[in-house]
N, C-alpha and C positions, 0 to 999 in steps of 0.2 A: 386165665383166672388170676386175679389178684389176690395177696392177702390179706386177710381180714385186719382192720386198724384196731391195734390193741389200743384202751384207754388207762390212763394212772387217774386216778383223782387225788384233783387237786386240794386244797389247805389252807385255811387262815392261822394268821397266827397261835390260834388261839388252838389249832386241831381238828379243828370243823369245815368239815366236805364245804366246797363251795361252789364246784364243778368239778369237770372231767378235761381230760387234754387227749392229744394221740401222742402214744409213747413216743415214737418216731421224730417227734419234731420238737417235746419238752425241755429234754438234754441240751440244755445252750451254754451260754458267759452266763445269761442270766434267769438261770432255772428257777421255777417257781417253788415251791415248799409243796412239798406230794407224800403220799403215804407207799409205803414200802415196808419190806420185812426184811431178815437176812436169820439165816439158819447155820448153827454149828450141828456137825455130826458126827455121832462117834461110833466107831465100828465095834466089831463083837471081841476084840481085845482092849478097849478101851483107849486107842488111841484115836486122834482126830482126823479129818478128812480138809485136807486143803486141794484147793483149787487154783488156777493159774487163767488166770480170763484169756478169751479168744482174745487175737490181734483182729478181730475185726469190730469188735464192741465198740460202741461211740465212746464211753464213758472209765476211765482206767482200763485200757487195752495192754494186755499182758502182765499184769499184777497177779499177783497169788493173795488170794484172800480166803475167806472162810470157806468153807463148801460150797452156799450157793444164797442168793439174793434175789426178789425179784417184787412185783405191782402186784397187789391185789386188783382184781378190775370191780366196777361199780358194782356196789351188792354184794359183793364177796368177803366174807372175813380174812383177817392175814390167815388163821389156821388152816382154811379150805387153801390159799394162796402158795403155802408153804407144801400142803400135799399136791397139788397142781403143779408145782414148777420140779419139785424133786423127782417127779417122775418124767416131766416134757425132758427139762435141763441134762438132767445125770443117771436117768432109767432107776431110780431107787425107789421102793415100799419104806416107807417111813414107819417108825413105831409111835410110842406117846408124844405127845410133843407137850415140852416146859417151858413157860414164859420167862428168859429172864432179864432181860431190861425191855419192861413191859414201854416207857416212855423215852426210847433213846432216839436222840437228836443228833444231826449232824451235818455239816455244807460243808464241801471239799472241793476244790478246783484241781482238775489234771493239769499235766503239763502243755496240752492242747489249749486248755483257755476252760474245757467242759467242766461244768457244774453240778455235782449232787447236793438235795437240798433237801432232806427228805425227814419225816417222822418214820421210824425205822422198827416197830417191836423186834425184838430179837431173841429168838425160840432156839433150842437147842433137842434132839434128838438121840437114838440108835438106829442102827442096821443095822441086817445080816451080812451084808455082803457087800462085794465091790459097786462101784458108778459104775455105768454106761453114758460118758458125758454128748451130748449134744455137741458135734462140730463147731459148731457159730458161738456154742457158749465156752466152752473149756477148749483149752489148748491142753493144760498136760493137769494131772491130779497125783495124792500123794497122801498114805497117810502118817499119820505123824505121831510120835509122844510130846503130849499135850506140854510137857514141860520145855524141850527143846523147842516147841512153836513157838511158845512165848519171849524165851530167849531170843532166838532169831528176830521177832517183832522188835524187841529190844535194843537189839544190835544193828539192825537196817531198818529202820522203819519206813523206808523211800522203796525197797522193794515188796511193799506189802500195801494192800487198799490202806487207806487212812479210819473208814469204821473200822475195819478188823483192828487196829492199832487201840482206835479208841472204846471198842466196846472191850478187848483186854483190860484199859486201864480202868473202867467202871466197873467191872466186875471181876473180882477173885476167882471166882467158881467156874469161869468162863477158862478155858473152853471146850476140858473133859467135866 
């Protein structure tokens, strides 16, 4: 049995659905502009939850970035997206979720050559409890005071995703 071909939808410049791709073969040099989400989350002490990407990910393999990231697929809101992935990705019950860089943008190249290109909302969260990360997604997790994340980001910005870096500098309130 095969698995099923996940789709991202794709994007005009302007924001506007203009089709579909299969995830699997999007990620290039030269990625198309696709809609996407990425979620901070903060546990029931109020510190943050950082993630450390699988080495097997096409797309920044082995960075530590925010908790977790992922495609809305066709028809689907980022919000249903964000409850979908945080339970596949990191086995977690998500609480409210908060929009807050409702229009963030961003194209990053890895050191491979690979391309994110993505209209990105960025929602932030609480849980109860620890992750249960997905093998394929996370390599290691961690959680953090939101003050020393930030630092860190600051201090190495080459070990951390390049959104995480930049939705930090767009947002104060980010990322407890």
């Amino acid at each position: 049995m095969t698995d099923p071909v996940e789709l991202v939808v794709l994007l005009d410049d302007a924001g506007t659905p203009i089709g579909t791709a299969d995830k699997a073969t999007v990620h290039t040099a030269d990625t198309p502009l696709h809609l996407a989400f990425s979620c901070h989350v903060i546990g029931p002490d109020g510190r943050v939850l950082v993630t450390r990407r699988a080495l097997g990910k096409r797309a920044f393999p082995g960075v530590w970035t925010n908790a977790f990231c992922g495609h809305p697929a066709p028809g689907e809101s980022p919000a249903e997206a964000v409850r979908r992935r945080a339970q596949t990705e990191l086995g977690l019950e998500v609480g409210a979720l908060e929009l807050v860089l409702p229009d963030f943008r961003y194209r990053a190249r890895d050191s491979a050559g690979v391309v994110e290109n993505e209209l990105c909302p960025v929602f932030r969260t609480r849980v109860g409890g620890d992750p249960r990360p997905a093998a394929g997604e996370v390599d290691d997790w961690a959680w953090v005071e939101p003050a020393r994340l930030r630092a860190a980001v600051e201090a190495t910005p080459f070990a951390f995703s390049p959104w995480l870096a930049l939705q930090l500098a767009e947002s104060p309130s980010l990322p407890g």
